[in-house]
MARSEBA-465438 format. One record per residue: x, y, z of N, C-alpha, C, CB in turn. Coordinates in Angstrom, 1 decimal. Each point is the difference from the previous one (the first is absolute). Glycine has a CB too. Layout:
     n.c1     n.c2     n.c3    ca.c1    ca.c2    ca.c3     c.c1     c.c2     c.c3    cb.c1    cb.c2    cb.c3
        X        Y        Z        X        Y        Z        X        Y        Z        X        Y        Z
...
This chain:
     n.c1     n.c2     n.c3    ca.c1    ca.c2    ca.c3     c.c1     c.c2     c.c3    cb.c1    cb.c2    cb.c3
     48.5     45.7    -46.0     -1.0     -0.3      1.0     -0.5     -1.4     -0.2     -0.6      2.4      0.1
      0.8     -2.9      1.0     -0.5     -1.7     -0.3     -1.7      0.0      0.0      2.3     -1.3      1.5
     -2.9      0.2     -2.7     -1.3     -0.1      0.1     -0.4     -1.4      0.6     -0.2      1.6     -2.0
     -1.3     -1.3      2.7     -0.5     -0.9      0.8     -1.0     -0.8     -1.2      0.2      1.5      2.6
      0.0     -2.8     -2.2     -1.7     -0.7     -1.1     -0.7      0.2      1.1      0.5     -2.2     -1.9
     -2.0      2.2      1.2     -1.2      0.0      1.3     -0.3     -1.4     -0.1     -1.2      2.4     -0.2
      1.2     -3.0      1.5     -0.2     -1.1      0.3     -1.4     -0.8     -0.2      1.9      0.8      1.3
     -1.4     -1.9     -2.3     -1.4     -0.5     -0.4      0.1     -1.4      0.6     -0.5      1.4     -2.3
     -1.1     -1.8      3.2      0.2     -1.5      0.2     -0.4      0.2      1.5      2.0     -1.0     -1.8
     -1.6     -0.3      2.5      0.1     -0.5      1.4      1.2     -0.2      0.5     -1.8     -0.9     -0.3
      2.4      1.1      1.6      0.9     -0.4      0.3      0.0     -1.6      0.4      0.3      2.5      0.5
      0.7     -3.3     -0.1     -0.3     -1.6      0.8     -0.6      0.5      1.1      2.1     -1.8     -0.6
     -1.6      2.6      1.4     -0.5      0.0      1.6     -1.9      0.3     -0.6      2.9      1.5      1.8
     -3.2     -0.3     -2.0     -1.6      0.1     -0.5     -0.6     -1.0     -0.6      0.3      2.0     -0.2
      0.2     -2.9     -0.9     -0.8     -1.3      0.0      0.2     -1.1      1.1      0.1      0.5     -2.2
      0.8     -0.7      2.8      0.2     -1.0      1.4     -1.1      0.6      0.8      2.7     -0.7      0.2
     -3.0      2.2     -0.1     -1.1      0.1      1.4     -1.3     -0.2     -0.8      1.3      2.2      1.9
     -1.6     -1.9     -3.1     -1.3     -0.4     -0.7     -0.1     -1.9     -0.1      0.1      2.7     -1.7
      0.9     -3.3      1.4     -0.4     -1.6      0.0     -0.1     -0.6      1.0      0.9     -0.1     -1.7
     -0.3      1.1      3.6      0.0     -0.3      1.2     -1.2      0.5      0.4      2.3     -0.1      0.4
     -3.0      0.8     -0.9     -1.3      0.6      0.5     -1.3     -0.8     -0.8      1.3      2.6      0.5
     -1.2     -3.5     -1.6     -0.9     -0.7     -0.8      0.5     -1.3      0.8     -0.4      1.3     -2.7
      1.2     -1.9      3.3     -0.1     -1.1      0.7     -0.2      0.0      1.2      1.0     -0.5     -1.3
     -0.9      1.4      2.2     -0.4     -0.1      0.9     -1.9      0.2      0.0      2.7      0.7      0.7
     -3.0     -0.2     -1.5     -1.5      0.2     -0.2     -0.3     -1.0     -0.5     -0.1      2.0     -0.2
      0.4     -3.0     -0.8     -0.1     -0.8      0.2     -0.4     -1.4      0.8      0.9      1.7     -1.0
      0.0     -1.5      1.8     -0.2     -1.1      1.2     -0.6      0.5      0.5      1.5     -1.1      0.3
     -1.7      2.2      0.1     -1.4      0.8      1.1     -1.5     -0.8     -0.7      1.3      3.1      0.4
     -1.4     -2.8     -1.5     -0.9     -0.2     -1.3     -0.4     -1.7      0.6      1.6      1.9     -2.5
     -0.5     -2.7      2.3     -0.4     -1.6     -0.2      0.0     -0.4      1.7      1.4     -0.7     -2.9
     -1.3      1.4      3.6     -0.2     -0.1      1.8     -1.5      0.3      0.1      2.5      1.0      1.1
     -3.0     -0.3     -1.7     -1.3      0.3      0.1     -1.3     -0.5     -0.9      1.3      1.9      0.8
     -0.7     -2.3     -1.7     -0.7     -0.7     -0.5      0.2     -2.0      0.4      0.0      2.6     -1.7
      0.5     -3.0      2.5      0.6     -1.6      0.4     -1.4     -0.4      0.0      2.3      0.1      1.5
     -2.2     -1.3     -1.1     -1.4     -0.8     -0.4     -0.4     -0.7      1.8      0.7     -0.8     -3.4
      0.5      1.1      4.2     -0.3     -0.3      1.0     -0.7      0.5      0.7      1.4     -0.7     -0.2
     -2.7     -0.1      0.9     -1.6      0.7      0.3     -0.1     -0.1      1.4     -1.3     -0.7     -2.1
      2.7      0.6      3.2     -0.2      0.0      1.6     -0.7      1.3      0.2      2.3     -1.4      0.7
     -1.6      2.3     -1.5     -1.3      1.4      0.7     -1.3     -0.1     -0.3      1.4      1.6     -0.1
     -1.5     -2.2     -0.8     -1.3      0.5     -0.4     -1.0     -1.0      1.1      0.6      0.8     -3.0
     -0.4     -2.5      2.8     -0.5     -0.6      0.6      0.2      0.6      1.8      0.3     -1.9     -2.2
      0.1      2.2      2.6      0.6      0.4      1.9     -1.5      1.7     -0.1      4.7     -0.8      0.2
     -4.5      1.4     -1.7     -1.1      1.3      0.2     -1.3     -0.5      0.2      1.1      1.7     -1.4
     -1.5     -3.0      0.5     -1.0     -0.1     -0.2     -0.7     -1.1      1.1      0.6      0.9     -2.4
      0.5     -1.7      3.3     -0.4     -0.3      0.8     -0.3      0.6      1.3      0.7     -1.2     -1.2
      0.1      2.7      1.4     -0.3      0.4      0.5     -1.6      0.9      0.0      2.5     -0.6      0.2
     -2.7      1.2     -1.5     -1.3      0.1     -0.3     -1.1     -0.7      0.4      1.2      0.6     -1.6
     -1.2     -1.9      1.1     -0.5     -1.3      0.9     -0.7      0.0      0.9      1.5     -0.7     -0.3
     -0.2      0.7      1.5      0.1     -0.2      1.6     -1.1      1.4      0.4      3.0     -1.2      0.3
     -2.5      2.5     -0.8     -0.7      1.0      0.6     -1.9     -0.2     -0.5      2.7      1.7     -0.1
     -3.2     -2.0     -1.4     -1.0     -0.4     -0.3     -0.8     -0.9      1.0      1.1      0.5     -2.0
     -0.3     -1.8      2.0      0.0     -0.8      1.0     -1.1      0.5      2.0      2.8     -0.7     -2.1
     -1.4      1.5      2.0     -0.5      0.6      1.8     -1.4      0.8     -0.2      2.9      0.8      0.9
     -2.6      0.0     -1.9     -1.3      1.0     -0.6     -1.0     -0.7      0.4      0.9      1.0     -2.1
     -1.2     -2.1      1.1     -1.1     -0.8     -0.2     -0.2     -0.6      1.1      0.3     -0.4     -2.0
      0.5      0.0      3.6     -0.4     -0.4      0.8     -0.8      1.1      1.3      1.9     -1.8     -1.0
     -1.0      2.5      1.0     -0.6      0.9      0.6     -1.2      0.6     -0.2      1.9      0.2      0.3
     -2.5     -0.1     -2.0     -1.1      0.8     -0.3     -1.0     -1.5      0.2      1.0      2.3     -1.8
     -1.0     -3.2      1.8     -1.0     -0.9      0.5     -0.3     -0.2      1.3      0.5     -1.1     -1.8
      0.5      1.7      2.5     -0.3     -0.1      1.3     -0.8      1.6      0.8      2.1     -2.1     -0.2
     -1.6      3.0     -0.6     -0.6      1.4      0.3     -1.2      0.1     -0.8      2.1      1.3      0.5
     -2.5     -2.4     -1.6     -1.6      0.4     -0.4     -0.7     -1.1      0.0      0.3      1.8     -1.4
      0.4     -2.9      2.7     -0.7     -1.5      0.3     -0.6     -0.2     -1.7     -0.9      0.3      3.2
      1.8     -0.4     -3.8     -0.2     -1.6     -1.4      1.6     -0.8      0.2     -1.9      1.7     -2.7
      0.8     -2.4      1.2      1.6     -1.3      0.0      0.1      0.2     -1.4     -0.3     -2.3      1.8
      2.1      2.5     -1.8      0.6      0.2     -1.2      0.9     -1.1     -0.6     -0.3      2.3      0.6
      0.0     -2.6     -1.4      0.9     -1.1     -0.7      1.1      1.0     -0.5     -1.9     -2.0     -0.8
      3.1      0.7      0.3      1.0      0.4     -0.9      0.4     -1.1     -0.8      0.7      1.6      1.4
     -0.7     -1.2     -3.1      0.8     -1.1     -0.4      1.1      0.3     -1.0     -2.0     -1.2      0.5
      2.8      0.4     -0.7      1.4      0.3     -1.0     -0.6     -0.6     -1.3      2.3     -0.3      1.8
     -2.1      0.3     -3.0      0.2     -0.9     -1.3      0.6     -0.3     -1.1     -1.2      0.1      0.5
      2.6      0.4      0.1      0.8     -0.4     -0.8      1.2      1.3     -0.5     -2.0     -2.0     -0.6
      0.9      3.2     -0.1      0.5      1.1     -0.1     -0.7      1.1      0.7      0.8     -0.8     -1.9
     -1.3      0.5      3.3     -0.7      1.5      0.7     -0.4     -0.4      0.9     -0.7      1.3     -1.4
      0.1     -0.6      1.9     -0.9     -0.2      1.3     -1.0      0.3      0.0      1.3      0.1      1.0
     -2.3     -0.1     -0.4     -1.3     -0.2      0.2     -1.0      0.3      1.2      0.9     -1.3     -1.4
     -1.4      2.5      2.4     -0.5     -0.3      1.1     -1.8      0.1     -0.2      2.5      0.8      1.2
     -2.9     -1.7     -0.7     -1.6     -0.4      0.1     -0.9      0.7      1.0      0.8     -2.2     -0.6
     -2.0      2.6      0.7     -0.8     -0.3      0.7     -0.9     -0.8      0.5      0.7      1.3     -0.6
     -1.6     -1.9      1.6     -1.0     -0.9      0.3     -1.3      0.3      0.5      1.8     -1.0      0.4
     -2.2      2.3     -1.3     -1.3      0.1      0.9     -1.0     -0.8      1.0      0.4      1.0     -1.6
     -0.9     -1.3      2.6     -0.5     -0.8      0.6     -1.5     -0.5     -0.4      1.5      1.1      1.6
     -2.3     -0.1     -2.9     -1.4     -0.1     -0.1      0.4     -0.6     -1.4     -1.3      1.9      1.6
      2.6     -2.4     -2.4      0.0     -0.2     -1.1      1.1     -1.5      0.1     -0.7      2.8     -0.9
      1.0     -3.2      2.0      1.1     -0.6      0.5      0.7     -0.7     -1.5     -1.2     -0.4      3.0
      1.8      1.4     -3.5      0.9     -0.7     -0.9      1.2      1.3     -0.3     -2.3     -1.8     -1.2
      3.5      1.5      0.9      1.1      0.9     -0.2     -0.7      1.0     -1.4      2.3     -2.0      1.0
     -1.6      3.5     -0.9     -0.1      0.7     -1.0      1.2      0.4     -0.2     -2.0      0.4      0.3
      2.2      0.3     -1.2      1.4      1.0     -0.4     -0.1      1.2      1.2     -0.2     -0.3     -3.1
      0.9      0.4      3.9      0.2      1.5      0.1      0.7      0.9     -0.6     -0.5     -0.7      1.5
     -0.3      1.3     -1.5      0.4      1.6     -1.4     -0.2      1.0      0.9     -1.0     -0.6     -2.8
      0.8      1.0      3.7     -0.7      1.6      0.4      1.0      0.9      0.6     -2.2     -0.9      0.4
      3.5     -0.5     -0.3      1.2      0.4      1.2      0.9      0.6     -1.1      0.0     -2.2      2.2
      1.0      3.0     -2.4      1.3      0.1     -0.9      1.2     -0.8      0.8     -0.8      2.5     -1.0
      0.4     -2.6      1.8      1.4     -1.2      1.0     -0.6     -1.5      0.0      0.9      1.9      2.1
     -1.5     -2.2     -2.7     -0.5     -1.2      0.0     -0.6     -0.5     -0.8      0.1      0.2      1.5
      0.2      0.8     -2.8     -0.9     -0.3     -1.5      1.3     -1.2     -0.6     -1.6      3.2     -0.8
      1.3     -4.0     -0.2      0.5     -0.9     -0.6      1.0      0.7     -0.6     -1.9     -1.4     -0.1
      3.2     -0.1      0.7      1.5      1.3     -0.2      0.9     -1.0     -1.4      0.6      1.2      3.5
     -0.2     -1.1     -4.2      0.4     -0.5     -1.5      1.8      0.0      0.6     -2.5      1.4     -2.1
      3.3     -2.3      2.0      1.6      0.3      0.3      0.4      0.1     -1.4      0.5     -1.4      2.4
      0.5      1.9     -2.6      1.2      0.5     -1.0      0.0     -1.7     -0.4      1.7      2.6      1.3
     -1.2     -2.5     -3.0      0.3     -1.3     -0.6      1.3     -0.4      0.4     -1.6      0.4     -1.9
      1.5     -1.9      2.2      0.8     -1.0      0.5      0.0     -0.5      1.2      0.9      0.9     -1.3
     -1.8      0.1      2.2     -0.1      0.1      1.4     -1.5     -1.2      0.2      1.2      3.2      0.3
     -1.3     -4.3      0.6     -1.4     -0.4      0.4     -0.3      0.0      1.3     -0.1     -1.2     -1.7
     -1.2      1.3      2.4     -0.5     -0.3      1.3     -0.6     -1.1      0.4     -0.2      1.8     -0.1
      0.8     -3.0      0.9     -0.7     -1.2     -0.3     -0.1      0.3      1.8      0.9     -2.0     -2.7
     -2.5      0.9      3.4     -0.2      0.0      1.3      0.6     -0.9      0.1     -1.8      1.0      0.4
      2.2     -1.7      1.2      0.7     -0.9      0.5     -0.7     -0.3      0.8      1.9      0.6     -0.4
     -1.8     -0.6      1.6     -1.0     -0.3      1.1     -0.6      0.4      0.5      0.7     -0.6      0.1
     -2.2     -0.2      0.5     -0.9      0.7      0.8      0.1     -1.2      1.6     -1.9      1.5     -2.6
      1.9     -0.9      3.6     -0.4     -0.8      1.1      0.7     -1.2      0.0     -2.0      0.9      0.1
      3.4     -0.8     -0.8      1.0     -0.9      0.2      0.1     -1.0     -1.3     -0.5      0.1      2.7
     -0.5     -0.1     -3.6     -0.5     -0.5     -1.1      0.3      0.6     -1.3     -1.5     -0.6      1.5
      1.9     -0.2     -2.5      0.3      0.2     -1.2     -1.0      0.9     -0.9      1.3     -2.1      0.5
     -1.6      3.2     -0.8     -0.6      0.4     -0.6     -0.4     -0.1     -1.9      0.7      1.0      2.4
     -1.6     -1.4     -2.7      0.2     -0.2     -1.7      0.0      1.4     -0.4     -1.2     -2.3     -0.6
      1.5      2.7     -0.7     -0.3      1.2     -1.1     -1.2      0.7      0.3      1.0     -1.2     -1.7
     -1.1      2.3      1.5     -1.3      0.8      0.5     -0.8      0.0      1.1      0.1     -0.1     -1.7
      0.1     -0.8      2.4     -0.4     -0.1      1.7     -0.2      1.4      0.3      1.4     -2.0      0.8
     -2.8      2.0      0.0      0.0      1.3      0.6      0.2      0.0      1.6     -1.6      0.7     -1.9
      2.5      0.1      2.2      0.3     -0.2      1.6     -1.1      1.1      0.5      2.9     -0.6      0.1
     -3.3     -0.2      1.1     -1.6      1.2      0.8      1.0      0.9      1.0     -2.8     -2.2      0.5
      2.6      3.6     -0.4      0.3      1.1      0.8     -1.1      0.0      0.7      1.3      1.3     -1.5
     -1.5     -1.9      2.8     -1.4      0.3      0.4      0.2      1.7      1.3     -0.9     -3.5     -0.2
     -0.6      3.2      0.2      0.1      1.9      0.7      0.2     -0.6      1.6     -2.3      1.9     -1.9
      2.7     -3.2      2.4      0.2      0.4      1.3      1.1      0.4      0.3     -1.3     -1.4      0.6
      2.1      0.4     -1.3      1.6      1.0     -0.3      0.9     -1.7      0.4     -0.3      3.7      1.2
     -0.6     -4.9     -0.8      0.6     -0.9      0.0      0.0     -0.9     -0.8     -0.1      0.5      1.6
      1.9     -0.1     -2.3     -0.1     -0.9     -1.4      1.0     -1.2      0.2     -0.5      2.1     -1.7
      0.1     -3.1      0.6      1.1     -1.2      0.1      1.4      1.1     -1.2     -2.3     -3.2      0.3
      3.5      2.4      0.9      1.4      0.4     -0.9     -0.5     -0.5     -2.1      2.2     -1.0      3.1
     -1.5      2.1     -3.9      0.1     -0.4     -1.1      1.4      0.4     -0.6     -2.5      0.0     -0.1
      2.5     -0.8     -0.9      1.2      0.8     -0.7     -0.2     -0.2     -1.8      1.8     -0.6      2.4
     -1.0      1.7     -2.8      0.0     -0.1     -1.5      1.1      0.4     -0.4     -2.1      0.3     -0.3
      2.4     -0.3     -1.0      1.3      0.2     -0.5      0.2      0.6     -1.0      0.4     -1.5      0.9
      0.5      2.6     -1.4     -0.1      0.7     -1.0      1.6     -0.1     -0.6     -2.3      1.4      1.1
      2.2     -2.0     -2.6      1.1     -1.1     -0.2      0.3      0.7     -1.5     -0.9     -2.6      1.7
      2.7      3.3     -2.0      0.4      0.7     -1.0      1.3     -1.5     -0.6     -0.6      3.2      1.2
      1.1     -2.9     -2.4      0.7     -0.9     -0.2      1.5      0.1      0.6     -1.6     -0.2     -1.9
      1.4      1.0      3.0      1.8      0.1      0.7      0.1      0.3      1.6      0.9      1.1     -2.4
     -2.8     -0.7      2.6     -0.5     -0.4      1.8     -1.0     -0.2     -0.3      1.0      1.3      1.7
     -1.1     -1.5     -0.4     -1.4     -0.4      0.7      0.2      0.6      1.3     -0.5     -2.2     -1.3
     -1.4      2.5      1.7     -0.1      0.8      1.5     -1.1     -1.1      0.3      0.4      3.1     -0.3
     -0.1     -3.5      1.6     -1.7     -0.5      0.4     -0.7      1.3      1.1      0.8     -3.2      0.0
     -1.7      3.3      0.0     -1.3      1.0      0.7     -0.4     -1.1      1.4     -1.4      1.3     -2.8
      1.8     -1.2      3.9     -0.7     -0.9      1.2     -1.1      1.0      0.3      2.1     -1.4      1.3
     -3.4      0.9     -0.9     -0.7      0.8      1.4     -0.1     -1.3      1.2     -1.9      2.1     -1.7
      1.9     -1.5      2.7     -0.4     -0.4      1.0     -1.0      0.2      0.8      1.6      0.0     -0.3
     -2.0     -0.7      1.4     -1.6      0.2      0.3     -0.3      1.0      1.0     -0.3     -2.3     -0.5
      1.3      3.6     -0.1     -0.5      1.3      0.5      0.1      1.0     -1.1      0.7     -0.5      2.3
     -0.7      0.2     -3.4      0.5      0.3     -1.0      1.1      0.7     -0.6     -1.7     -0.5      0.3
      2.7      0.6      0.2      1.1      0.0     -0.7      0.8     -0.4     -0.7     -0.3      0.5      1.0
      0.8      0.3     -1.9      0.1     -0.8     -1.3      2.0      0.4     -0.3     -3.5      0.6     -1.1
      3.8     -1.7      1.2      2.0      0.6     -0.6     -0.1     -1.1     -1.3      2.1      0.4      3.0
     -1.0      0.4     -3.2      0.8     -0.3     -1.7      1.1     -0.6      0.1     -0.8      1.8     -1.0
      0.9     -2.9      0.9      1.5     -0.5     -0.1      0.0     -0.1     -1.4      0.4     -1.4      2.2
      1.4      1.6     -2.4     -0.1     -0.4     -1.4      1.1     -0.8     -0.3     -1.2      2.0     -0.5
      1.6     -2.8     -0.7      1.0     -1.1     -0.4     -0.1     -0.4     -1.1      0.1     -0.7      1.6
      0.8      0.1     -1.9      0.7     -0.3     -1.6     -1.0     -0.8     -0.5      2.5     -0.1      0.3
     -3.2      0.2     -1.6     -1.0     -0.4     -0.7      0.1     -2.0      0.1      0.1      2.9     -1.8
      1.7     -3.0      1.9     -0.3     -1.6     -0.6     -0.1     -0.3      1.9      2.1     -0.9     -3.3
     -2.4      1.6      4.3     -0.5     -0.5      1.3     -1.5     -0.7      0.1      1.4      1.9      0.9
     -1.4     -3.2     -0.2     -1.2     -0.9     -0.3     -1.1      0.8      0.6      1.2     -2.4      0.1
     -1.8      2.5     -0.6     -1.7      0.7      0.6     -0.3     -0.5      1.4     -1.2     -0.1     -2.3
């Protein structure tokens, strides 16, 4: 009667599907972790834009004026009370509380009323609902989106390759 050995070990085929299944996970692995930040910058401008509309629309449904400003890493929307006439924080909104972007990511303003805007500029949201065009920009190391409004307030997102001139 012929004897069988009991087979000890791996075959090649069962290690080829175990070292094809650690490489492909792998690359899944280093795709998701890449350092390229077009999504993130394109979410967070879109984030932005909608904040943005928010803030226009609620100064015009509770007649005030709302500022907005960028600085660098966030954003910022203000109030102006009329009996205090000076900007505050608004805090009372959760869509318009002070927004912090992901690191690497910044928010710089661009223009107001055709005009170059400096660093922390606050753009006025007034409650009639007639605003001057602005724009700002929200700038990763591999895009960039700019934020337009127009003087009905609408607000689009274009977006482009970070080394595109401002």
């Amino acid at each position: 009667m012929p004897r069988h050995r009991a087979a000890h070990g791996f075959t090649l085929i069962e290690i080829l599907v175990v070292v094809a299944i650690i490489a492909i996970t792998a690359g899944l692995a280093s795709l998701a972790f890449e350092t390229d930040d077009r999504g993130s910058v394109a979410r967070e401008a879109k984030r932005f834009a909608g904040a943005l509309e928010h803030a226009s629309a609620r100064a015009q449904w509770r007649g005030e004026t709302i500022g907005v400003s960028a600085d660098g890493d966030g954003w910022r929307f203000w109030q102006r009370p009329a009996e205090l006439n000076r900007w505050q924080p608004l805090t009372e909104d959760d869509v318009l509380g002070a927004h912090r972007l992901p690191s690497g990511i910044i928010a710089a303003p661009l223009t107001f009323a055709g005009q170059a805007l400096p660093a922390n500029s606050i753009v006025p949201l007034r409650a009639s609902g007639r605003n001057e065009p602005f724009a700002f920009a929200i700038i990763g190391k591999d895009a960039r989106a700019v934020l337009s409004a127009d003087p009905l307030n609408r607000v689009t997102v274009s977006a482009s390759s970070a080394t595109s001139p401002p």
